[in-house]
Backbone bond lengths (Angstrom), bond angles and torsions (degrees), N, CA, C in turn:
res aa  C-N    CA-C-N  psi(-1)  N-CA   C-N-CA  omega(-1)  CA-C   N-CA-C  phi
1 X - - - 1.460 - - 1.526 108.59 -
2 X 0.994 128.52 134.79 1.444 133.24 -140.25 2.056 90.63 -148.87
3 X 1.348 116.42 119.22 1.256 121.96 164.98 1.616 122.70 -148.77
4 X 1.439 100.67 129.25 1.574 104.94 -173.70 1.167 107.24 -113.55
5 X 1.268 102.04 162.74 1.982 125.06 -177.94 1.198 87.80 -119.88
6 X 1.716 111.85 149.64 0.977 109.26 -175.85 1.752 85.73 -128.47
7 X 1.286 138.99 156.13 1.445 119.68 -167.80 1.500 93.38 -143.02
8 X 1.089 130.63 135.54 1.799 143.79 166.58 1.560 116.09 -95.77
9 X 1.760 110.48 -9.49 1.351 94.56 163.31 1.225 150.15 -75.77
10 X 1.470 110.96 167.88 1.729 95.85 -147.84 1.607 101.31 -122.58
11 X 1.447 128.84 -18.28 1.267 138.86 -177.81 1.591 103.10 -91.52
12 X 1.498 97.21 163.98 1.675 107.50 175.06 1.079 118.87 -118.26
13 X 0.841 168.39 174.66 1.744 105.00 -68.56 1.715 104.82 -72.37
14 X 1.710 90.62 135.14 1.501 111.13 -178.53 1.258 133.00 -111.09
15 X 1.680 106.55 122.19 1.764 107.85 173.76 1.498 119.30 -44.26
16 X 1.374 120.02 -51.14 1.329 106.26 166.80 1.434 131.08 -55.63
17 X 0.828 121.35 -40.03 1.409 127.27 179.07 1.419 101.54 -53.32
18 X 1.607 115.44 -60.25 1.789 121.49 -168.99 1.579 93.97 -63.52
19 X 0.971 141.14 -59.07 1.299 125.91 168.86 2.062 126.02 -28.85
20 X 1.451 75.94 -37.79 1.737 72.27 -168.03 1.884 109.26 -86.79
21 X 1.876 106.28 -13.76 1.363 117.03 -174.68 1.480 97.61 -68.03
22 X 1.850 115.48 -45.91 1.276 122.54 -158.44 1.836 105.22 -58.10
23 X 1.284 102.38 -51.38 1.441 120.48 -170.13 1.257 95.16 -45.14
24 X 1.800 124.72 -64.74 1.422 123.77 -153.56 1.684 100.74 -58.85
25 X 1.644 111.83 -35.70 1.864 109.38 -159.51 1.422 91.14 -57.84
26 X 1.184 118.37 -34.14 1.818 95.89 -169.27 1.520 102.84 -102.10
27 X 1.067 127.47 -25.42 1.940 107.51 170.05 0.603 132.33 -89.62
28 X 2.046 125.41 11.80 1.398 140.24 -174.33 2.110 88.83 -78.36
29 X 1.313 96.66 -57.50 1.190 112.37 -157.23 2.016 120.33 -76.80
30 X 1.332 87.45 -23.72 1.582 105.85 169.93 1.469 112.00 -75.43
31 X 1.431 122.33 -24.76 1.646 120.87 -147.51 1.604 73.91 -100.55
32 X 1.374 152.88 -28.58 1.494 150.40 -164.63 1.489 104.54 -88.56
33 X 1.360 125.07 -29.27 1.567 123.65 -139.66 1.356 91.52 -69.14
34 X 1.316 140.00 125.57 2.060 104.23 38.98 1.849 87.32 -96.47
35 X 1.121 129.88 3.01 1.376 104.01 -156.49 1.076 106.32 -96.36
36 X 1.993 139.49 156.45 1.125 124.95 -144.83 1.194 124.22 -105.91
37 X 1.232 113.73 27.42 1.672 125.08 -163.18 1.917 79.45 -132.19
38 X 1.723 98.32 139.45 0.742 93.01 170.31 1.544 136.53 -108.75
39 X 1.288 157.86 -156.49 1.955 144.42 153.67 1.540 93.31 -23.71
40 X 1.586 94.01 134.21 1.900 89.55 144.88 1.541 110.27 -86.26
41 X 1.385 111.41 129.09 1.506 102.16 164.14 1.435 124.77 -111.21
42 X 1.247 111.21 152.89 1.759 123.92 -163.72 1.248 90.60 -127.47
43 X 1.826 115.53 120.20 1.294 129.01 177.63 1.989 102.87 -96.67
44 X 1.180 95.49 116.13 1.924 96.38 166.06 1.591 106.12 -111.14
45 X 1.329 87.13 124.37 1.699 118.87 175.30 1.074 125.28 -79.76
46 X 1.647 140.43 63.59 1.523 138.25 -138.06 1.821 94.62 -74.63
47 X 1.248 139.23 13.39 1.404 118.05 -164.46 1.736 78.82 -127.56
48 X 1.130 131.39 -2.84 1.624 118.17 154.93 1.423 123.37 -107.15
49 X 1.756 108.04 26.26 1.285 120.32 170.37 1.440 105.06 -127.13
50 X 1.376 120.62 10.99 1.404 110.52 -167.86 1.464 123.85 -55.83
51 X 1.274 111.23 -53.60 1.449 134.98 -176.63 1.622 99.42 -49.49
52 X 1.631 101.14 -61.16 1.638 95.09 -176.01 1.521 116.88 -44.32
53 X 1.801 105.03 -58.06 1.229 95.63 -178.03 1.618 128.96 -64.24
54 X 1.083 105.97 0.70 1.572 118.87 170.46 1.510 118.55 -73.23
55 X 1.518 112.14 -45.67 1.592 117.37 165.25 0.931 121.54 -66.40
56 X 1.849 127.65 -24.83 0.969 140.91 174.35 1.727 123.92 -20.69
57 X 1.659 93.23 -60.18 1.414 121.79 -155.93 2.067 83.20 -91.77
58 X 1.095 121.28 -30.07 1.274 100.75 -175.21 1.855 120.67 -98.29
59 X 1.128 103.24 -12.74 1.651 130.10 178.40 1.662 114.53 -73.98
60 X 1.930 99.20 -44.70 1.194 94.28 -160.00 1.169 127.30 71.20
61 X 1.366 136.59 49.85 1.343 156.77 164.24 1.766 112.27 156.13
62 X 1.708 117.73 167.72 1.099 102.19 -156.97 2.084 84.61 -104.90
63 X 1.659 87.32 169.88 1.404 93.68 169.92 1.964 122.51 -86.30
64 X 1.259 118.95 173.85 1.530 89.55 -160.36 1.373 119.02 -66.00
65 X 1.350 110.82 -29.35 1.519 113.14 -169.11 1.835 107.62 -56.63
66 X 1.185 101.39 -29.20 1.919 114.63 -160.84 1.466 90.77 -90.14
67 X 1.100 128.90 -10.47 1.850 138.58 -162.50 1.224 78.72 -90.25
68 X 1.643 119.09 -84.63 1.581 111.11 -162.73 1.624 127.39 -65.64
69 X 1.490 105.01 -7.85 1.535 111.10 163.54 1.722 108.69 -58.07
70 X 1.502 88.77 -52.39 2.040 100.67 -173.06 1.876 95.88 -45.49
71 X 1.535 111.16 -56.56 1.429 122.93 -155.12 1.717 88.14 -51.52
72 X 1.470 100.40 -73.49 1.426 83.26 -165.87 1.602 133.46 -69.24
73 X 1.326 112.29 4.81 1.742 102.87 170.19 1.977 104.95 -86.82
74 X 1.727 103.45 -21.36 1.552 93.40 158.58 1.483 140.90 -60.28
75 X 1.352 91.47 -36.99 1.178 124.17 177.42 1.465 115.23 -58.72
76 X 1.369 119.95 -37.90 1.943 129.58 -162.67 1.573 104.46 -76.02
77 X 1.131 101.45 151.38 1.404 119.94 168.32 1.536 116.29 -71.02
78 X 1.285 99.49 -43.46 1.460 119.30 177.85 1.403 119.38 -134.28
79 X 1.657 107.97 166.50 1.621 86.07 -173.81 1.694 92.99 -153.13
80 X 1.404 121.22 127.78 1.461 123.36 -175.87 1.545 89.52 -110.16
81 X 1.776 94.69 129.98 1.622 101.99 -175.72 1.704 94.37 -122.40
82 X 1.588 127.00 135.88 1.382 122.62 -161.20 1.707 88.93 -142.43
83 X 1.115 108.67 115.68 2.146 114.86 168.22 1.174 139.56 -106.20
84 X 1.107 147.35 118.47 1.331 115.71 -161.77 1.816 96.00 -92.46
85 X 1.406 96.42 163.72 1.522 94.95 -168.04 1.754 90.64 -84.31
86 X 1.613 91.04 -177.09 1.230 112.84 -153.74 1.955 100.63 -173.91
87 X 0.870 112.96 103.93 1.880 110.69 173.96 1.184 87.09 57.27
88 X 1.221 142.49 56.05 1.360 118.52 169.03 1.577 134.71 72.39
89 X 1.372 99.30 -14.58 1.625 100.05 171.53 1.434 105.15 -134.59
90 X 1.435 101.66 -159.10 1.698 103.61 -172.80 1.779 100.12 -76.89
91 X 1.538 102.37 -165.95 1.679 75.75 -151.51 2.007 85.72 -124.67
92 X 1.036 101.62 175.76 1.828 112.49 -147.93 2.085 97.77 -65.20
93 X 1.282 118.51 -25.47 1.226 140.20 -171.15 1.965 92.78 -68.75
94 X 1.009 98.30 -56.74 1.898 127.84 -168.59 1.494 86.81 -52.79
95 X 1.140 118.37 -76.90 1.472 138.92 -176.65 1.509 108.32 -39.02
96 X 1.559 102.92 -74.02 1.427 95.27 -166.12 1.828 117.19 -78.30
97 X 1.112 111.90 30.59 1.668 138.52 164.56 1.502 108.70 -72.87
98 X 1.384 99.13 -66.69 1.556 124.05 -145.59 2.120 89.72 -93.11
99 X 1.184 112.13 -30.30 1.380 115.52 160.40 1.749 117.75 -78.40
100 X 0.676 102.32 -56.76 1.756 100.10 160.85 1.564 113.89 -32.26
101 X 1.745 105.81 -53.98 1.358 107.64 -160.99 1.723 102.33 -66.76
102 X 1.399 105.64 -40.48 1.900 102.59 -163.73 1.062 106.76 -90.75
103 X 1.837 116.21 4.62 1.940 97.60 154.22 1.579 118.17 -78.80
104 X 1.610 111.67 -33.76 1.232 110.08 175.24 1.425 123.94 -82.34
105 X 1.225 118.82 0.40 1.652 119.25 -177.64 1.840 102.95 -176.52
106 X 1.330 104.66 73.68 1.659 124.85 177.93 1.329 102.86 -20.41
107 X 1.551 99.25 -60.06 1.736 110.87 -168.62 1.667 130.21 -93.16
108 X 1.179 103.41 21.60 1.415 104.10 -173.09 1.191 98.22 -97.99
109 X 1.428 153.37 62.97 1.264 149.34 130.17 1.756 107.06 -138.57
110 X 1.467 105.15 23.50 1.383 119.72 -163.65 1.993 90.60 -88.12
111 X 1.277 106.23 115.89 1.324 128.47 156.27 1.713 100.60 87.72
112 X 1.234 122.50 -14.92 1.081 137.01 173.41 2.247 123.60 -34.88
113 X 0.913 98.26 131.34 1.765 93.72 -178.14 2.097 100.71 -69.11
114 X 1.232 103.00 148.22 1.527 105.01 171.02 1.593 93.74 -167.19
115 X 1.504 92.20 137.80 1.296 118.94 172.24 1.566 113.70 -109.02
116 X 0.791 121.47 115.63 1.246 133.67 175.18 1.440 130.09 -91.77
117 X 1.365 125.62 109.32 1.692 137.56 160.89 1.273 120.94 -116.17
118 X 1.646 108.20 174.38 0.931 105.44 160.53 2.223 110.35 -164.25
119 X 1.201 127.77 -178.70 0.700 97.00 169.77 1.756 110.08 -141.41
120 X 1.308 133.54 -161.94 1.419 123.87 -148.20 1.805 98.56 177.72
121 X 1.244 110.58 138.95 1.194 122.81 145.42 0.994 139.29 -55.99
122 X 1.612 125.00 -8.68 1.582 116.87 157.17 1.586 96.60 -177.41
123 X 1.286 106.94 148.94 1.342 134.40 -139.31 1.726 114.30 -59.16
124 X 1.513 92.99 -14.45 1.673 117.71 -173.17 1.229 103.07 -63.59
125 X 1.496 140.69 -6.26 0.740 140.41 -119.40 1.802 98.84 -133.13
126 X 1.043 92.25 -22.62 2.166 116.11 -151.76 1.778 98.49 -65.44
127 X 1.287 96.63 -4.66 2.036 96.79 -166.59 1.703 88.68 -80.28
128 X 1.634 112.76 -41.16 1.647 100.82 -164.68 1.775 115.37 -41.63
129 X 1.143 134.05 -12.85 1.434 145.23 -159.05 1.736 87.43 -84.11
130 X 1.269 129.70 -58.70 1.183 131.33 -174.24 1.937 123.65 -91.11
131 X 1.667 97.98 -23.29 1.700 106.43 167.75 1.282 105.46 -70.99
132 X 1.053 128.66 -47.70 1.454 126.16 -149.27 2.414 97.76 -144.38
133 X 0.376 109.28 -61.04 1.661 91.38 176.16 1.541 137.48 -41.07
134 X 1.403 114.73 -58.49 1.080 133.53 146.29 1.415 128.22 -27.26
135 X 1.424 108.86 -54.04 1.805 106.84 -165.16 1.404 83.92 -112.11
136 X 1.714 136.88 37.19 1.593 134.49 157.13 1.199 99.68 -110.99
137 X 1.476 121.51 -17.36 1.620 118.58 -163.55 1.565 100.55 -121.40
138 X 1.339 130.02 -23.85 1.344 139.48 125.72 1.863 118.56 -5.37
139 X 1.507 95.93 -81.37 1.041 133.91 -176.11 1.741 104.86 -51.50
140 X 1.304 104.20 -50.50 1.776 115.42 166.06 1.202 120.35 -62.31
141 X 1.840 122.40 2.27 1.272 108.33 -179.90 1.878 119.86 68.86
142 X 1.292 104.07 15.50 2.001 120.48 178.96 1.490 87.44 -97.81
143 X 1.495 100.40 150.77 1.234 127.80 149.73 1.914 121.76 -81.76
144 X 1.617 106.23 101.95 0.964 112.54 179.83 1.624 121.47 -68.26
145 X 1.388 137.39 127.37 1.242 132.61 -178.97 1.423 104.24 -59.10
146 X 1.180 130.52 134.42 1.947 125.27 152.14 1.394 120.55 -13.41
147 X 1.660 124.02 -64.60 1.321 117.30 -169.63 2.098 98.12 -108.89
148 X 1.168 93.48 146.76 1.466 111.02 158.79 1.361 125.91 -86.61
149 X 1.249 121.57 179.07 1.685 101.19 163.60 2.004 88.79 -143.81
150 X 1.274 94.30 174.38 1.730 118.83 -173.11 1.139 96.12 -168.40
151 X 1.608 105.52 139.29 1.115 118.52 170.49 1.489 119.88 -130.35
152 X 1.342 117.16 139.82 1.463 92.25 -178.92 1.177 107.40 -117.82
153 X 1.842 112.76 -174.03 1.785 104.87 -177.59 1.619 108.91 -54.97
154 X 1.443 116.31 -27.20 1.478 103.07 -160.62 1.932 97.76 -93.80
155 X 1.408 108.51 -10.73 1.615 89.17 167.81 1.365 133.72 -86.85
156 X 0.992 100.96 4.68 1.808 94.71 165.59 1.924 118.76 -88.47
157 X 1.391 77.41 128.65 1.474 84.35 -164.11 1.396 113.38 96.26
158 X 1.185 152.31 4.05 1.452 153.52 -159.25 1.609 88.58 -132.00
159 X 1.518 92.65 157.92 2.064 104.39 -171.35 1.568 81.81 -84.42
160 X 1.505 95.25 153.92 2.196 109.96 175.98 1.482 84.59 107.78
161 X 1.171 132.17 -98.29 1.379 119.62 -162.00 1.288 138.28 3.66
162 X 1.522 91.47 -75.91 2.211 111.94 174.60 1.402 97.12 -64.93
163 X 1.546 140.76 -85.63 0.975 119.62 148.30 2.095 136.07 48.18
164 X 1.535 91.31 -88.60 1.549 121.28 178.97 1.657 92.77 -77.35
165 X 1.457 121.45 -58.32 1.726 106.62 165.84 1.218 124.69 -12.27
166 X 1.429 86.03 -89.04 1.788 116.00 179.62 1.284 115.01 -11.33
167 X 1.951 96.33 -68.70 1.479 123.55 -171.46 1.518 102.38 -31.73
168 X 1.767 104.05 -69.62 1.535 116.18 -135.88 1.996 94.20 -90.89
169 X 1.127 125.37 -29.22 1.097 126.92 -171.87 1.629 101.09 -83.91
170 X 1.091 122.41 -8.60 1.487 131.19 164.02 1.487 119.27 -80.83
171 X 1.165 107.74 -22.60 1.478 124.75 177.74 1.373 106.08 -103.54
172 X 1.055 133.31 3.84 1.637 137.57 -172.25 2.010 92.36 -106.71
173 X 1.298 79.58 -32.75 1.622 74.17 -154.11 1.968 98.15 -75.78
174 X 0.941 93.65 -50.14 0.903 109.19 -179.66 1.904 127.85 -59.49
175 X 1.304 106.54 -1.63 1.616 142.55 156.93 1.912 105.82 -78.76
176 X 1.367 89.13 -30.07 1.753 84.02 -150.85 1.528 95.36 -90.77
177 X 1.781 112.63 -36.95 1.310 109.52 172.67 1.206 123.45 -77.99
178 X 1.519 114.71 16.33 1.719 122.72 -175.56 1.642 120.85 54.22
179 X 1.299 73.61 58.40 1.747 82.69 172.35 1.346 106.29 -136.61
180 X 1.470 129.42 165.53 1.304 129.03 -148.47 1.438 98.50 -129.10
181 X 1.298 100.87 125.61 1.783 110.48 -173.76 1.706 111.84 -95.32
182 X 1.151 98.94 13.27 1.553 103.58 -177.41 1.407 107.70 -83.42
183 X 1.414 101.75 168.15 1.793 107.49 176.55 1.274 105.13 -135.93
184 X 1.162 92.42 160.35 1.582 115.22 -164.27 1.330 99.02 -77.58
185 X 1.473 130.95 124.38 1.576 135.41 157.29 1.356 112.75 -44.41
186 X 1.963 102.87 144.24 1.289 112.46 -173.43 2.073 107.35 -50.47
187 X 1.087 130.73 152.22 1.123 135.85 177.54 1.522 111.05 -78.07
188 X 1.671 123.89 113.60 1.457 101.11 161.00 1.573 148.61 -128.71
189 X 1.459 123.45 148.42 1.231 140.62 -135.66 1.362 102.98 -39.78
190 X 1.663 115.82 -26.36 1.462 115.59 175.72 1.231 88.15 157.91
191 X 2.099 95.78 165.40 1.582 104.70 -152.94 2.085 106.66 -108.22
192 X 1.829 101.45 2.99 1.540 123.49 -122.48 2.172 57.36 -96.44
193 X 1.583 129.97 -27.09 1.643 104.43 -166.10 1.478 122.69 -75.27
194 X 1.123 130.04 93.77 1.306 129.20 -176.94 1.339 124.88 -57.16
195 X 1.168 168.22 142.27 1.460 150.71 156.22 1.557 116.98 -65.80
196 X 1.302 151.42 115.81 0.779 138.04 -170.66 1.699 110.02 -105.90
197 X 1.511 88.21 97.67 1.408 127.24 179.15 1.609 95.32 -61.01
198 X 1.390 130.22 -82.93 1.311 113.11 -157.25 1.485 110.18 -74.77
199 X 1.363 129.72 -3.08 1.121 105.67 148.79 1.335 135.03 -71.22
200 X 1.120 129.63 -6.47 1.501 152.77 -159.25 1.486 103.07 -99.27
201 X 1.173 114.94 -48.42 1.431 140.13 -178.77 1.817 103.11 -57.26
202 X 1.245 93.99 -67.55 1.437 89.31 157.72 1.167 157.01 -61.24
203 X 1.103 103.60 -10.04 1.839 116.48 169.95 1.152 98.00 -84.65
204 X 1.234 135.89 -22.27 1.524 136.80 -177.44 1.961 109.67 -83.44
205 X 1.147 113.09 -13.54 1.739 109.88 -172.08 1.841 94.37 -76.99
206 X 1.129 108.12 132.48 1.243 107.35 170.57 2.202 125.64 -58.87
207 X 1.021 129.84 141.21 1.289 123.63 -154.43 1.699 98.62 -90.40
208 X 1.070 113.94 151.48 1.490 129.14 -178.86 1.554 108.67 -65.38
């Protein structure tokens, strides 16, 4: 079982990154259970691929280091993607990764599990996971997990955080071991009750 992070942070020591370490400790080990070894995970560092992915787009193929980055997010079972925002969305580094990747291999994030975060300086921020993440990894043909995560400066360390982990890296894992996180619709009493619209309709016409 094979799972990568893919990380857009750009500072040292980095919130994105700790975001994306936290995620893997619990879905490395959930996506294996019962057995006692847990995911291997492979961390990609998009700000020591920049340059490559920069020639990328002008070369027309990737250089090797950015080749075996591509191999192994094809390669994963699962895939934790973490951004730091930027204008409001993920940020141009993030982007031109995941564009790089589907000129050289359209389908390699095709049906694939991805969890999606990101994180932000203040909380206003928490929609980019569903404006813009979602319908990019959507759009890639990935299987998006249910919950996202965001973090902001004031959630680390604050209760909700681990929490929102738990949630979404429980649902990652649980993608990767092929199991289905869906739920069953409420059950109902029967399908035979109609509403009776035009009678309804009619109590409403004004009377002569």
């Amino acid at each position: 079982m094979k799972l990568v992070v893919v990380s857009a942070g750009l500072s040292v020591p980095s919130s994105t990154r700790l975001l994306g370490d936290r995620l893997a400790a619990v879905a490395a080990p959930a996506a294996t259970a019962p057995e006692p070894a847990p995911a291997d995970v492979r961390v990609i560092e998009l700000r020591d691929l920049a340059v490559e992915i920069a020639h990328t787009f002008t070369n027309g193929f990737p250089a090797p280091a950015l080749a075996e980055a591509f191999d192994a997010v094809a390669a994963a079972d699962g895939l934790i993607v973490v951004t730091p925002v930027f204008s409001a969305s993920y940020s141009g580094l993030f982007k031109s990764f995941f564009d790089a990747l589907s000129v050289t291999d359209e389908n390699a994030l095709t049906g694939k599990p991805v969890l999606i975060a990101a994180t932000g300086g203040t909380a206003r921020h928490s929609l980019v996971l569903d404006h813009a993440l979602r319908p990019l990894f959507a759009y890639l043909k990935a299987v998006v997990v249910p919950t996202g995560v965001y973090a902001a400066s004031e959630d680390w360390g604050a209760e909700g955080l681990d929490e929102r982990i738990e949630r979404a890296a429980g649902e990652l894992a649980a993608l990767m071991a092929g199991l289905s996180t869906a739920r069953p619709l409420p059950r109902r009493d029967s399908f035979e009750q109609v509403t009776p619209f035009e009678q309804r309709l009619a109590a409403l016409r004004p009377t002569a």
